[in-house]
C-alpha angles and dihedrals in degrees: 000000000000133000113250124199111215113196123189122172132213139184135206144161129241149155133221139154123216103230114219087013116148091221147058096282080072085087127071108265130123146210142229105250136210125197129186111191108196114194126186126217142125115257119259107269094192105111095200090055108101089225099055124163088017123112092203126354107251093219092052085054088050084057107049088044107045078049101056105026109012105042092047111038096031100113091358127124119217124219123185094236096217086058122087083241076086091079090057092041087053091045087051085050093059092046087057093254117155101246125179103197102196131181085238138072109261103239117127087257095061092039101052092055080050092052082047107066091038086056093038085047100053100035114118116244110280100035126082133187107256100180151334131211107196108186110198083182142004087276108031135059135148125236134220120183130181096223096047076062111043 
């Protein structure tokens, strides 16, 4: 049986600010993200399985990753931890504010190898992540793929 590549895509919304940064991102903003998770499988060959002839059921990849990603960083804003921006993000706490406090620092292409192992982590036998996308604007998005990380 063929491989089969399943994409679903996902948006959020969420802040941060890039501690020790020389531009503007040093500041706290956010974007709205995008985020295509592509996933690779056969379909399942079996007649009498309900998801026959799927490779994944795109409504149990909504689920792992509204539950890992989506759930948890939508309307959040994300902090490296070993910055000063710990004490802010600890202000914003108190104040009730939604606050991911993270050992990175906190740029598309540190977050999508941490939405990776979430996804990788969560994925049935017999699917793997292929790739993300995660696209912080219109013009500029960061890449994971499983092959560049074998």
């Amino acid at each position: 049986m063929s491989n089969i590549r399943i994409t679903k895509q996902f948006s959020f919304e969420t802040g941060h600010a890039l501690y020790g940064y020389d531009g503007k991102c040093k500041n706290v903003h956010g974007h709205s993200y995008k985020l295509s998770v592509t996933v690779i499988g056969s379909p399942i060959t079996d007649r009498s399985n309900v998801k026959f002839g799927m490779v994944i059921d795109f409504s149990d990849l909504k689920k792992i990753v509204k539950e890992e990603i989506v759930d948890q960083f939508d309307h959040a804003t994300v902090f490296n931890q070993t910055t000063p921006h710990i004490e802010l993000a600890n202000e914003l706490k108190n104040r009730g504010h939604h606050v991911i406090l993270v050992d990175y620092q906190p740029t598309s292409e540190n977050m999508v190898v941490d939405f990776a192992e979430r996804i990788v982590a969560r994925l049935p036998e017999g699917i793997s992540l292929f790739s993300l996308k995660l696209q912080e604007t219109e013009s500029s998005f960061a890449e994971w793929y499983a092959s560049d990380n074998l």
